[in-house]
C-alpha positions in Angstrom: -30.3 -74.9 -28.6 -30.4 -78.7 -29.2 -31.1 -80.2 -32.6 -33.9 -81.6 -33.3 -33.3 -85.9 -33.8 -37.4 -86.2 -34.1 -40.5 -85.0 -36.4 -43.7 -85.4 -34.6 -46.5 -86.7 -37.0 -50.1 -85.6 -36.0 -53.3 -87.0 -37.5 -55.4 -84.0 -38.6 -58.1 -85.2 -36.7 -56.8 -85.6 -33.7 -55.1 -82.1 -34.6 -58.8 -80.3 -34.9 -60.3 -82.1 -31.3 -56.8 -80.7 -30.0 -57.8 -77.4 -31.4 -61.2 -77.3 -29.8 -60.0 -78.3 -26.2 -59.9 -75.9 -23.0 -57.0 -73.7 -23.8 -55.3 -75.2 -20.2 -55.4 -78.7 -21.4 -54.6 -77.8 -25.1 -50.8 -76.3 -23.4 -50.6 -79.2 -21.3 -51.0 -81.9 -24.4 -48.5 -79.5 -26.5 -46.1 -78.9 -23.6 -46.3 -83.2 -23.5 -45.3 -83.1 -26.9 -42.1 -81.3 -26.6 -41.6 -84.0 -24.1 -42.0 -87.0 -26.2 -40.1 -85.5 -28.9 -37.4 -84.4 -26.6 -37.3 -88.2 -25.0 -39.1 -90.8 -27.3 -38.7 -93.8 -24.9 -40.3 -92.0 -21.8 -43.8 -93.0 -22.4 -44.7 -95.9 -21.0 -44.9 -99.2 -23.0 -48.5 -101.0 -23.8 -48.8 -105.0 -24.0 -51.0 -107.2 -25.8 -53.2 -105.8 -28.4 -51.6 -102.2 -28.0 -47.6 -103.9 -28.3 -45.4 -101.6 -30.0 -47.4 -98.7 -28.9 -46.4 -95.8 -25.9 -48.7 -94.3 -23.7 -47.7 -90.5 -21.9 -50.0 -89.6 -19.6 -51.8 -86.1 -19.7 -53.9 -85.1 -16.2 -56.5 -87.4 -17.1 -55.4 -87.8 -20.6 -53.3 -90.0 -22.2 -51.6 -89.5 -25.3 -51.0 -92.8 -27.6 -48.1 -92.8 -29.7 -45.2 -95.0 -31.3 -41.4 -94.1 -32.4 -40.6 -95.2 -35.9 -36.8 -94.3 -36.6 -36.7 -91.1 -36.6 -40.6 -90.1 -36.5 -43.4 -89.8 -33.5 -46.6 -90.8 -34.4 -49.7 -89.6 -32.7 -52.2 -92.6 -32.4 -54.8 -91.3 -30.7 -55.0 -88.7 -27.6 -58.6 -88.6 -25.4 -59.5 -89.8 -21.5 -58.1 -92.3 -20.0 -61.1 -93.8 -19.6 -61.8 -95.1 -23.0 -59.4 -94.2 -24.6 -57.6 -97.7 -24.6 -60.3 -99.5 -26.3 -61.0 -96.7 -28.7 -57.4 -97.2 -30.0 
């Protein structure tokens, strides 16, 4: 078993829409999860007004996030459709 090198921070609201999702897309946003934490740097880097912010994409979902040391920190999750300017 590998050790664990991050701690994933989640907002609580962002915890309680994950909650409340179709249970299929609920184990495809935690499953994504394990991935970030097991690879920080795999999302994909945002410019301009979202620098210093990753994005990992979810089906149509994207999940917004940025590594701090040794912390991940859930910005915001939702469709990819708004969910840029919403952040």
């Amino acid at each position: 078993m590998k050790p664990k090198l991050h701690s994933l921070g989640i907002p609580d609201e962002i915890a309680t829409m994950i909650r409340g999702m179709h249970p299929e897309l609920k184990s495809k946003i935690k499953s994504a999860f394990k991935a970030i934490l097991e690879e920080p740097h795999t999302g994909k880097l945002l410019r301009n007004e979202l620098a210093g912010l990753r994005r990992f994409r979810v089906s149509r979902f994207r999940i917004i996030y940025r590594v701090v040391k040794k912390d991940v920190e859930i910005v915001a999750v939702g469709p990819h459709i708004r969910i840029y300017e919403e952040t």
